[in-house]
C-alpha positions in Angstrom: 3.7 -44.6 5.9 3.7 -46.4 2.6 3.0 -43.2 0.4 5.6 -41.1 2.7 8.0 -44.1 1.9 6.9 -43.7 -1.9 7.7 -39.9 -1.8 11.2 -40.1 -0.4 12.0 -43.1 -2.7 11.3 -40.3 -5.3 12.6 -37.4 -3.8 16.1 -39.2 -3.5 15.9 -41.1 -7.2 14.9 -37.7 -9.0 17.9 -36.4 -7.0 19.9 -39.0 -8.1 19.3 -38.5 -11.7 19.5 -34.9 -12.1 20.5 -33.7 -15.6 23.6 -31.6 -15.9 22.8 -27.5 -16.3 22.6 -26.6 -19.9 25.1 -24.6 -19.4 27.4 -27.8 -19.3 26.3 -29.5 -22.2 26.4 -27.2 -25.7 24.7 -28.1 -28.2 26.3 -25.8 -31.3 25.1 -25.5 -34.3 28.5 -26.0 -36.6 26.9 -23.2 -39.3 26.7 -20.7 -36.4 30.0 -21.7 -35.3 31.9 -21.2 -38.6 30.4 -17.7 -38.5 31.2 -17.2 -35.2 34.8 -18.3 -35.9 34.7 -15.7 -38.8 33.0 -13.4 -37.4 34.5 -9.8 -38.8 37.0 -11.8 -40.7 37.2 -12.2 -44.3 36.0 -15.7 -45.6 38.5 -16.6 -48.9 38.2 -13.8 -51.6 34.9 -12.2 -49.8 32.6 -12.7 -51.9 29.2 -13.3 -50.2 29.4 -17.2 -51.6 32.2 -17.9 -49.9 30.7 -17.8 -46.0 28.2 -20.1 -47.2 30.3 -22.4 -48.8 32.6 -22.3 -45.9 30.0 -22.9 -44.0 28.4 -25.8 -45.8 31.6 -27.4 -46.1 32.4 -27.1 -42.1 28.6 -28.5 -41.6 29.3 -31.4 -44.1 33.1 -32.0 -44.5 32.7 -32.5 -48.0 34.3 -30.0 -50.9 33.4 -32.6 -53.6 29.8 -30.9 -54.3 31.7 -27.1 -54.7 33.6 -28.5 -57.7 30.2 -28.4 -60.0 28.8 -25.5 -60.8 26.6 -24.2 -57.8 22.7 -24.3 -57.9 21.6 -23.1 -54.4 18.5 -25.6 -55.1 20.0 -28.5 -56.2 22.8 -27.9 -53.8 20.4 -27.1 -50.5 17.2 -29.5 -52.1 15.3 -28.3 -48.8 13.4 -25.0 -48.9 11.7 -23.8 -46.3 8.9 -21.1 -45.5 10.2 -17.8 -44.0 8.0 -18.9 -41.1 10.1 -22.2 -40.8 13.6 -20.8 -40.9 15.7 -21.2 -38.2 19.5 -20.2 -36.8 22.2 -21.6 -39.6 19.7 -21.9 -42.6 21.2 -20.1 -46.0 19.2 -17.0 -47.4 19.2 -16.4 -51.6 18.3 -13.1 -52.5 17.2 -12.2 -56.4 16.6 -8.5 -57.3 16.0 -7.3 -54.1 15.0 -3.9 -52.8 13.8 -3.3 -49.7 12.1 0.2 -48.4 15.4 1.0 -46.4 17.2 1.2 -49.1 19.5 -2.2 -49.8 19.4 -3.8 -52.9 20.8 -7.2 -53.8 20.9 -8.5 -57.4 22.0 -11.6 -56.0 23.2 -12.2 -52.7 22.9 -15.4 -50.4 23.4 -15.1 -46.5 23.2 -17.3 -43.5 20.6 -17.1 -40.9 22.2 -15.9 -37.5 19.6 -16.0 -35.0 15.3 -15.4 -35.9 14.7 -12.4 -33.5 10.6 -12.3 -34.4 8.1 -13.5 -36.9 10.1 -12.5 -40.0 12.6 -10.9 -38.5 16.0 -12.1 -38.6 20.1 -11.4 -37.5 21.7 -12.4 -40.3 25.3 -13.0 -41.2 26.9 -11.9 -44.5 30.0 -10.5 -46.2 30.6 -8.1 -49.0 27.6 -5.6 -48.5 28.4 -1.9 -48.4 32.3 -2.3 -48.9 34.5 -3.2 -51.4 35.7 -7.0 -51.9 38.9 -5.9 -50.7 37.3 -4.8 -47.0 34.9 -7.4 -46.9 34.5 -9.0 -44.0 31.7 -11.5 -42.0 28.9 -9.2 -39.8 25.9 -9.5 -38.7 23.0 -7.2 -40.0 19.1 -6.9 -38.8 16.8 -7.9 -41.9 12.8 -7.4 -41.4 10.6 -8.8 -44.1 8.5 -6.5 -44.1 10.8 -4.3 -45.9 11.0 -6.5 -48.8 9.3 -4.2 -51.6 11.0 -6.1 -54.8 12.5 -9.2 -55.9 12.4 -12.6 -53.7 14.1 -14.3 -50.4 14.1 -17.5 -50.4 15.1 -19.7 -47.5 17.2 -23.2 -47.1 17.9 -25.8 -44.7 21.8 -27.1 -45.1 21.8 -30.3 -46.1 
């Protein structure tokens, strides 16, 4: 009788204190939500800068840091292993070619979603248009394409 007792107690107290769904509680990522917001817009002039600076300035409310002149690691002070990135982290590219063909001199991105080990949505403007037409979209990248130059990953901070 005493462990029946002990089960209903917990039956009805478990019952009691059931967590809302997830679907009623969002937890959003404010760099994912800036792109999302600009999502096939065009972020200030459209160069690819200015989604991640928009996007770091959404994430921190602070414009101050823009006014020097950028270093993504001084400004980011947190890389991270491809293997560590994660949805909203920024993405510097130097002198890259990869074997389907894209090439960035120098191009920084934002992490959208990780779809597999080193592979990655990610969101960008001003590739394959001009300035003029640029707008935010979301492009598949797979490292193992990479045949030149160097991705680095950062956390915003």
């Amino acid at each position: 009788m005493r462990l029946l007792t002990y089960i209903l107690v917990l039956i009805f107290y478990g019952c009691a204190m059931r967590i809302p769904q997830s679907n009623t509680i969002k937890s959003v990522n404010p760099i994912i939500k800036f792109v999302d917001d600009n999502m096939g817009k065009r972020v200030e002039n459209g160069l690819c800068y200015q989604l991640v600076k928009g996007a770091m300035i959404n994430n921190s409310g602070d414009k101050a840091w823009w006014t020097h002149n950028y270093k993504w690691s001084v400004l980011f002070r947190h890389r991270v292993r491809m293997k560590n990135a994660v949805a909203g982290d920024m993405i510097d590219f130097s002198n890259v070619e990869m074997s389907d063909g894209v090439t960035a001199k120098s191009h920084v991105a934002i992490v959208y979603k990780v779809l597999d080990n080193g592979v990655f949505m990610i969101a960008e403007q001003n590739v394959n248009c001009s300035q003029k037409n640029s707008k935010v979209v979301l492009n598949r990248m797979d490292m193992r394409d990479l045949e030149k130059g160097k991705i680095k990953f950062y956390h915003f901070k």
